[in-house]
N, C-alpha and C positions, 0 to 999 in steps of 0.2 A: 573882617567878619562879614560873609553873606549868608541870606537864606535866597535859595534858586528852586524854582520845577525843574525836575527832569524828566524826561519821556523816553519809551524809548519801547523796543517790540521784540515779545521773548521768540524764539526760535519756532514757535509754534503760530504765528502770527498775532500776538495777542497783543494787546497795547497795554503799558503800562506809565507807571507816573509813580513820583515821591518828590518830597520835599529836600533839600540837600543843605544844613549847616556848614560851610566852610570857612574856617577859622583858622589863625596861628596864635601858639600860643607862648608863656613869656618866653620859652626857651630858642625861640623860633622855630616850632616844629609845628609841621600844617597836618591838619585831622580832617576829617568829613562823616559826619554822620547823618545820619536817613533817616528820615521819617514819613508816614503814612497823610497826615493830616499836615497841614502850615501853621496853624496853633500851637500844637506841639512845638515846630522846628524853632518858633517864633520864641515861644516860652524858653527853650533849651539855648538859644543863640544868646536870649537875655541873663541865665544864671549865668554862660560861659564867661559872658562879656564880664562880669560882676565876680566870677573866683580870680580870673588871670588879674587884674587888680587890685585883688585882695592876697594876690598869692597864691593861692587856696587851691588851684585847680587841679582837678587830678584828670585826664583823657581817656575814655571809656576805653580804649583800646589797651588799655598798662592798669587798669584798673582789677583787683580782683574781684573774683564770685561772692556770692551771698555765703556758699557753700564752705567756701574757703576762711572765709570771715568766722564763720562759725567754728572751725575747727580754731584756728588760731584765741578763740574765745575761749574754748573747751581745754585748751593748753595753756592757758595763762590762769584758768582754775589748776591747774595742775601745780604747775609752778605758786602760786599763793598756799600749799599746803591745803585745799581746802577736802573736806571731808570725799569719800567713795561714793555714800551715800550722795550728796551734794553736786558730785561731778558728773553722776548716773544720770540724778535728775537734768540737768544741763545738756548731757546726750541727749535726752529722749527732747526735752523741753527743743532740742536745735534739727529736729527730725523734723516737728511739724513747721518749721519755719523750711526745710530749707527741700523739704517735696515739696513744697510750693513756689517758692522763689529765689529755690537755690544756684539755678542759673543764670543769672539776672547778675550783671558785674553793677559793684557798689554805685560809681560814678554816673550809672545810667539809671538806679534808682529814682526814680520822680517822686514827690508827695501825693500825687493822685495814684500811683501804683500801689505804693504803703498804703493806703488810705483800702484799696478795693481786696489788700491782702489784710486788711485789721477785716473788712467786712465778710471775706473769705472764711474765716477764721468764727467769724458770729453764725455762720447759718450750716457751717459743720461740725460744730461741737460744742459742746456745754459749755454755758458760759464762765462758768470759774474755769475750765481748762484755757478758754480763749484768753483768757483774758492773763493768766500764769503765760501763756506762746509769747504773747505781745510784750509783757514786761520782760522775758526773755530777749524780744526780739529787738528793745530799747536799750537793753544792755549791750548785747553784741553790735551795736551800732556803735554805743558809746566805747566800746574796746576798741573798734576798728577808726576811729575820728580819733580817738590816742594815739595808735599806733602811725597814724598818718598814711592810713589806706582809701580814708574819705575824706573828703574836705567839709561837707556837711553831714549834718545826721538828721535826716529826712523823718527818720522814727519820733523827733521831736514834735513834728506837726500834727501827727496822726492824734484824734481821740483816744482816751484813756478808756479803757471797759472797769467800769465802776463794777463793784461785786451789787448783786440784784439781792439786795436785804429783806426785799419784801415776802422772794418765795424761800429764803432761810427759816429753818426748820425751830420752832425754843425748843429748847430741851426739857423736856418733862418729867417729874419725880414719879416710878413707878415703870416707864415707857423706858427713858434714855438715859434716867439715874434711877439707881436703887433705892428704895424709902429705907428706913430704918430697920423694918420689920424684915426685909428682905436682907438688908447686911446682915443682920441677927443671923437668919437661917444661911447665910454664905460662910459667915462664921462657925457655925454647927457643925457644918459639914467637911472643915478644913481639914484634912492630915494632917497629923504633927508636923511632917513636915517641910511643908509647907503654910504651916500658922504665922510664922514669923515674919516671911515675905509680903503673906498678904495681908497680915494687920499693921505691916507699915508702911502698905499704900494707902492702905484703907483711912490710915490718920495722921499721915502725913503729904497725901497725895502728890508723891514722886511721879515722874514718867518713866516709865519700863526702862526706857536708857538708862536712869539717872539710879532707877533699884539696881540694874543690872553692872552698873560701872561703881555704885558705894562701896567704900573701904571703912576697916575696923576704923582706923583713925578720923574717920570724919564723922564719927560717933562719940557725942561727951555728955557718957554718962551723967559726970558729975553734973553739970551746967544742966541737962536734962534737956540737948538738942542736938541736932544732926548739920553737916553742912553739906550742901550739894558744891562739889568741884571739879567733878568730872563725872562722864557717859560714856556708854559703849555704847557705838551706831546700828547697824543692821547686819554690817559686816565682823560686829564684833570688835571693832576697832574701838582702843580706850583715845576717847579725845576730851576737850573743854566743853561745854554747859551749851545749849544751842545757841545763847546771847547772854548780853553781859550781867541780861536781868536774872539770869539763869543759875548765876552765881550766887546762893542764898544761904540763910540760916532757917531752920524749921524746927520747933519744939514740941519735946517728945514726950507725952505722957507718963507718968509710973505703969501702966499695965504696958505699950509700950516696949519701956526700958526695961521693964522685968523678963519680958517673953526673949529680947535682943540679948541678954543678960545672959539669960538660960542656954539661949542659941548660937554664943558666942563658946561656950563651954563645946559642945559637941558639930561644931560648923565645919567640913570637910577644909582640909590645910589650903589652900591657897596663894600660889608665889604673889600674887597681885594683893595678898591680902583682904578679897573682895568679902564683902557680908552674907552676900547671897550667891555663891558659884554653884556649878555642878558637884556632882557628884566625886568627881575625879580632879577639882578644885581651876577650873576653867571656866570663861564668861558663857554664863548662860544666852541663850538663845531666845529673841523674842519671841517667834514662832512657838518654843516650844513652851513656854512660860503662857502661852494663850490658848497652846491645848488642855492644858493639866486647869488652868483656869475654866475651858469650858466644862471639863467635868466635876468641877468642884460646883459651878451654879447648876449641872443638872442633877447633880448628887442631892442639893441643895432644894430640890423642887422648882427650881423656876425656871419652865420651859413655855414655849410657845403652842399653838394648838397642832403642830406636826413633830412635836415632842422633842425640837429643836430648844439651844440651849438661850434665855432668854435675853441674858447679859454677855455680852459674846469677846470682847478684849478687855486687857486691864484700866485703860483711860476712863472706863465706866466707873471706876473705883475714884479716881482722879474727880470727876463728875461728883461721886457723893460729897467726896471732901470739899469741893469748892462750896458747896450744899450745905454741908453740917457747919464752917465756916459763917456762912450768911445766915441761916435759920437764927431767929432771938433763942435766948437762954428759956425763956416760959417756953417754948417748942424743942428742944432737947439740941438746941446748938450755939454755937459760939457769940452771934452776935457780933462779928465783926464788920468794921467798916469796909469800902470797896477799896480803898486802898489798901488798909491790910492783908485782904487775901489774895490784893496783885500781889504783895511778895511773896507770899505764902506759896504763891502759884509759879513764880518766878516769870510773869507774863511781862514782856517788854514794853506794856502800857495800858494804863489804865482803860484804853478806851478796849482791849481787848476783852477785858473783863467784864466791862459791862456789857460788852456788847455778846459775849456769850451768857452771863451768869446775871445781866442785871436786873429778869424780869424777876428772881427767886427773892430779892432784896423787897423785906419788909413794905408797904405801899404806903402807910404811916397814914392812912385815909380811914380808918377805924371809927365807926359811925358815933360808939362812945367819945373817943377821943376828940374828934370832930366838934361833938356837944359842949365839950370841957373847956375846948379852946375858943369857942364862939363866945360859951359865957364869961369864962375869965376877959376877952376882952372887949366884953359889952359892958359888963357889970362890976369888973373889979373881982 
């Protein structure tokens, strides 16, 4: 193992210089690589020296691309069965990693390169996008240090991009959830039919998947619940619950079961058996389930001041119910705990919940109550 200057004069008379790693490695095979600065060459001769003794070593030259890495990432989602939807995002998610450093062979990756491509990534785009790139770009690292295309995974050193909770938006009763008064009138204005669909978002708050992939049989009546077991994606495809938490039970009202009751009687035939299909008995389309939605809120009266439609997809319905949920019983809702309506939600943890829904949860700081509990324990 050496690090050397070289010098030397391009054809144009210019003089030039780099630094030269020369090494063999276990196999007995001699490599050389180049570098600008002696830092560098210095740094690079030291991990060398520390993979070939650990085994580890892979030679920049037989090393593959970033780019290549990525696809081999995007093909082992393939082979895991995992969703269209899911595989899409992993394209697009492996674009912005790999226009940027998709030339860049694994083995030559450095932790100061990763480190200026995390920073790359912060001053080009939104930080929740940034910060989805980089955990992508931790996984395709960790695919390829499997496969034994890297010997380290550099993405491990890099800073995490924390999500920025401070400029997250709460969601507000009125703005981003519907008050009560306003279901009322969404109610109102519902079609026959479409009553059914949307009174059983509305009080069971499903996601548009999980309405759009429900089956007569994961409806019981008697029991007076439903069971979420499967979703249709974006492509329509019928798959399993997004997570394991996804897998749930939710109960169902009498008004409800009555409307489901009714609508099971005249429900277009369906090979899937689904609850809610098309017309011609086929999985509905989210798209189009969010059009028919937006005219039903501007049928409804509630538009914005360019007479746009005020509640604009069904997760706003989702929203209420986590809302009616949490509201006490003297305010016309459930009074549930946080952890009951992570099931209810089928949220794969608790911290999800609160961290969307937890400002709606009772404050239990009530100036009366306060008084009652100061004197009960001062006084007995």
């Amino acid at each position: 193992m050496s690090v050397r200057k070289r010098k030397w004069t391009t054809r144009g008379g210019e003089a030039k210089e780099a630094w030269i790693v020369d090494y063999t490695d276990e196999k007995g095979e001699r490599h050389i690589e180049t570098f600008k600065l002696k830092k560098l060459a210095d740094a690079r001769a030291q991990q060398v020296g520390v993979d070939i003794r650990a085994g580890t070593h892979t030679p920049v030259s037989k090393s593959i691309t970033v780019a290549q890495a990525a696809e081999e990432w995007i093909e082992s989602a393939r082979v895991e069965k995992l969703e269209a939807a899911t595989i899409a995002q992993y394209r697009q998610l492996a674009h912005h990693i790999t226009e940027r450093i998709g030339k860049l062979r694994l083995a030559g990756l450095t932790a100061k390169r990763a480190t200026a491509f995390r920073d790359e990534l912060l001053t080009s785009m939104s930080r929740a996008m940034a910060r989805k790139v980089l955990v992508a770009f931790r996984s395709l690292m960790r695919d390829a240090q499997r496969r034994g295309s890297v010997a380290q995974n550099v993405a491990l050193s890099i800073k995490r991009i924390d999500a920025d909770k401070r400029s997250k938006k709460k969601l507000k009763i009125g703005e981003d959830i519907p008050s009560m008064e306003e279901i009322r009138a969404i109610v109102a204005a519902m079609p026959d039919r479409w009553r059914p669909l949307l009174l059983t978002a509305i009080f069971t708050g499903l996601r548009s998947s999980e309405l759009r992939g429900l089956r007569w049989e994961d409806v019981d009546f008697k029991a007076g619940e439903l069971h979420v077991r499967q979703r249709a994606d974006r492509y329509n495809v019928i798959g399993f619950p997004k997570s394991k938490a996804g897998h749930r039970t939710v109960p169902l009202g009498p008004e409800v079961r009555n409307v489901l009751r009714e609508w099971k009687l005249r429900c277009p035939r369906s090979e899937l058996e689904l609850v809610f299909p098309t017309s011609s008995g086929g999985i509905d389309r989210h798209s189009d389930m969010v059009r028919r939605f937006k005219r039903i809120v501007r049928k409804a009266g509630l538009t914005d001041s360019e007479g746009e439609p005020k509640y604009t997809g069904l997760h706003t319905l989702r929203h209420f119910y986590a809302s009616w949920c949490v509201n006490p019983e003297d305010r016309g809702g459930l009074g549930l705990s946080a952890k009951v309506v992570q099931e209810r939600l089928g949220h794969s943890s608790i911290v999800m919940t609160l961290d969307t829904y937890g400002h709606l949860f009772p404050r239990g700081d009530d100036a009366d109550k306060l008084a009652k509990a100061e004197s009960a324990l001062l006084f007995g």
